[in-house]
Backbone as CSV, one residue per row, in Angstrom:
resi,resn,N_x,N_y,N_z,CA_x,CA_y,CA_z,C_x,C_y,C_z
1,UNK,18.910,-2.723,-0.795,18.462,-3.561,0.308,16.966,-3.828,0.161
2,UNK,16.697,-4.891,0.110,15.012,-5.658,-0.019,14.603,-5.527,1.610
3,UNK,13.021,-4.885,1.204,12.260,-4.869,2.085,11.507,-6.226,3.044
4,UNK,10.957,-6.109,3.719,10.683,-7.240,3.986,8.740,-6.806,4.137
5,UNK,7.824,-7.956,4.000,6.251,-7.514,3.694,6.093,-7.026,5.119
6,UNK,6.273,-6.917,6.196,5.898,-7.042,7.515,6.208,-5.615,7.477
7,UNK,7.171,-4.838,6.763,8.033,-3.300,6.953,7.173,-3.048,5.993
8,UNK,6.300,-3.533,4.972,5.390,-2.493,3.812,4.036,-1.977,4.810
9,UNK,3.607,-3.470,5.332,2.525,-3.372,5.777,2.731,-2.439,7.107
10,UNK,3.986,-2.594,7.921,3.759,-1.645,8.926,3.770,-0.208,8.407
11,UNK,4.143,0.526,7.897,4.284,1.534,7.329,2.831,2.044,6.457
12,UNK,2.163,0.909,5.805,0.978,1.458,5.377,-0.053,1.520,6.355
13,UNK,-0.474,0.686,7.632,-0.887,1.023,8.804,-0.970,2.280,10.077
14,UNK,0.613,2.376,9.482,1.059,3.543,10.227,0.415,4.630,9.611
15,UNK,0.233,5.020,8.456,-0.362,6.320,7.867,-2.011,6.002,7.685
16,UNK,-2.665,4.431,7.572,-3.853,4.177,7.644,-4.498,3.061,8.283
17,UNK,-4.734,3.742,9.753,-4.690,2.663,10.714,-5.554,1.939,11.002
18,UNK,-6.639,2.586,9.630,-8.335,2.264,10.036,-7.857,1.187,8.960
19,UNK,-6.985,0.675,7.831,-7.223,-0.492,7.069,-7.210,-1.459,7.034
20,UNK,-7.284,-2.549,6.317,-6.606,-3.838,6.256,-5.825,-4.046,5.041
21,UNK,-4.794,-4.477,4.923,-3.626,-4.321,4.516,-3.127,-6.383,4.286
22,UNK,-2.972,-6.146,2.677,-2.834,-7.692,2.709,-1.243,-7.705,1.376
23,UNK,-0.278,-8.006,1.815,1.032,-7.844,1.244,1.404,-9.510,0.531
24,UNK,1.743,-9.518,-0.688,2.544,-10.636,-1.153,3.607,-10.622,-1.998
25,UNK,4.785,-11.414,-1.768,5.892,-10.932,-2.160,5.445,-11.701,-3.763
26,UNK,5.640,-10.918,-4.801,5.343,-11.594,-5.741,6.590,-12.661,-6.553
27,UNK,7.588,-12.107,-6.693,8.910,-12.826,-7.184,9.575,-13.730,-5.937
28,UNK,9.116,-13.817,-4.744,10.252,-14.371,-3.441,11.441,-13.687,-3.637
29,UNK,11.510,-12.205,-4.002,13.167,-11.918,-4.116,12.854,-10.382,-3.199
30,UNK,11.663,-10.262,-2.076,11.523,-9.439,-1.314,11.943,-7.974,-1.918
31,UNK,11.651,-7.852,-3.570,11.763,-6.863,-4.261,10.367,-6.256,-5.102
32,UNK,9.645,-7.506,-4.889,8.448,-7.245,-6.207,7.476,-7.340,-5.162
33,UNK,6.481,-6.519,-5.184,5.381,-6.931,-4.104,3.946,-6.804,-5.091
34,UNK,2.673,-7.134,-4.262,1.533,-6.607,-4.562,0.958,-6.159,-2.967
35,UNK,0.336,-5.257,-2.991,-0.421,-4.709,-2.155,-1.823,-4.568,-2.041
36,UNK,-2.727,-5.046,-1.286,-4.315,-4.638,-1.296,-4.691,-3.639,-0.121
37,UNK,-4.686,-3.036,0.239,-5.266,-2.221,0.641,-6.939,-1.646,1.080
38,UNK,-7.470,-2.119,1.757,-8.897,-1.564,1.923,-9.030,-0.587,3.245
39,UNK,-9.249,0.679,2.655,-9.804,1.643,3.596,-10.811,2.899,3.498
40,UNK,-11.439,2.997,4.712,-12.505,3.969,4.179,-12.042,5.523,3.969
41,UNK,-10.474,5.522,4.253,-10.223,6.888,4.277,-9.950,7.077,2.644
42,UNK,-10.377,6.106,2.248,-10.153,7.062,0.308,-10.977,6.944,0.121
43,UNK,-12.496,7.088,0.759,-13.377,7.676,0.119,-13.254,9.132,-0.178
44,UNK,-13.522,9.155,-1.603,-13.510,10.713,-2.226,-12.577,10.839,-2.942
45,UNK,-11.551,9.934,-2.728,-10.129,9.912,-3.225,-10.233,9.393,-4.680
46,UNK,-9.624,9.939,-5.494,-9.438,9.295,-6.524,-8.290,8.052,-6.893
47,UNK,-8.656,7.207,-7.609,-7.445,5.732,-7.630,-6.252,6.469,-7.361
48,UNK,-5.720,7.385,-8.637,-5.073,7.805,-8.647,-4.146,8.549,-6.939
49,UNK,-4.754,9.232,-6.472,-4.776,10.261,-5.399,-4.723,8.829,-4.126
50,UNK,-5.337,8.185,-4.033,-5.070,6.353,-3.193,-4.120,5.843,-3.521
51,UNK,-3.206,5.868,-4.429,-2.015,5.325,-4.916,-1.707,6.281,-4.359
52,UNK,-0.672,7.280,-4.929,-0.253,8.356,-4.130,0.286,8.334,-2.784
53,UNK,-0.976,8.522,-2.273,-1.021,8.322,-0.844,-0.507,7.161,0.148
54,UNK,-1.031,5.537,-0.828,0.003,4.946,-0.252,2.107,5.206,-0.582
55,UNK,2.086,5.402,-1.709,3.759,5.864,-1.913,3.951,6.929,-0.923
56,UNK,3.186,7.965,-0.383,3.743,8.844,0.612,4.033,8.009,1.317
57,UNK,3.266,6.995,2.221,3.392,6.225,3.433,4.703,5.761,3.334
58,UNK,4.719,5.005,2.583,5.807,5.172,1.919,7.190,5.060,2.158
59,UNK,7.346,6.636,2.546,8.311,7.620,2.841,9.340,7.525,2.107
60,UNK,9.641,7.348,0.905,11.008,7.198,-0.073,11.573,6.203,-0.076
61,UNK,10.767,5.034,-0.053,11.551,3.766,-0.092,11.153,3.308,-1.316
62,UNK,9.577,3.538,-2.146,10.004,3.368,-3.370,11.015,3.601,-4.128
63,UNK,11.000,2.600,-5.561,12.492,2.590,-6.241,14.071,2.867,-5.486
64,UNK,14.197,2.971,-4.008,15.045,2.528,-3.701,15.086,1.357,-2.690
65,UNK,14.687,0.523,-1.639,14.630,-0.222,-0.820,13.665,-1.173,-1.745
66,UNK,12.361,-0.701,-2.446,11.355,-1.261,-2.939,11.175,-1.084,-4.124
67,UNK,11.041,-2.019,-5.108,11.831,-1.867,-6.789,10.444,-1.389,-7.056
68,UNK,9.922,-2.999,-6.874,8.184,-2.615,-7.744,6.694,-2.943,-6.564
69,UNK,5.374,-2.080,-6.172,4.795,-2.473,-5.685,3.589,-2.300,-6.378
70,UNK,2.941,-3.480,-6.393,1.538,-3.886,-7.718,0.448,-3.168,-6.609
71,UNK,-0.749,-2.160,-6.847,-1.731,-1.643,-6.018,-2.403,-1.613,-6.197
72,UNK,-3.511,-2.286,-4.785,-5.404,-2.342,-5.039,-5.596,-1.817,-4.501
73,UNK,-6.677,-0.395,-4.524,-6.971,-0.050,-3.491,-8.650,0.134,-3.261
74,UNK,-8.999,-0.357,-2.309,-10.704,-0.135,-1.694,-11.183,0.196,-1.032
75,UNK,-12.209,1.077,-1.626,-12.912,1.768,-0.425,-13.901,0.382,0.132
76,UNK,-13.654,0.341,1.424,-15.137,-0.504,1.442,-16.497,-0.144,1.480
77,UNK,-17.330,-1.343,1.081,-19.073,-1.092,0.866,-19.460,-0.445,1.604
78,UNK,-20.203,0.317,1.278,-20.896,1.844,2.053,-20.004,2.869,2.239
79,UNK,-18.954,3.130,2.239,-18.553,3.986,1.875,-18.573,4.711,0.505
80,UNK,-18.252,6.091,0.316,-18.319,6.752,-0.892,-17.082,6.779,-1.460
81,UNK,-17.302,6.591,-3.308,-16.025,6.697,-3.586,-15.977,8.079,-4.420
């Protein structure tokens, strides 16, 4: 079952409520996404450890509900990375 962008983005809000969150379905087959992400709570975080963290949000819908999701993630200016 394909996700829909409105269910990525609520879910990444939900775990980071301080972000902004910008979703595009990349194929139109509500299977392939890209994600941007800007928040100050990964400062300190490593890319790695910011990825992560969004797949927790998550909650196990990667590779099953959600095939592939492409990830940017930013700390914004003045914050530390």
């Amino acid at each position: 079952m394909a996700m829909r962008a409105e269910e990525i983005e609520a879910m990444i809000l939900d775990a980071f409520p301080d972000s902004v969150v910008e979703i595009r379905d990349q194929a139109g087959d509500g299977d392939h996404y890209s994600a941007r992400v800007i928040s100050p709570s990964f400062a300190g975080m490593s890319r790695v450890r910011q990825h992560q963290a969004i797949y927790a949000a998550l909650k196990g819908k990667m590779g099953t509900d959600l095939h592939a999701l492409q990830l940017e993630t930013i700390v914004p200016s003045g914050e530390h990375q």
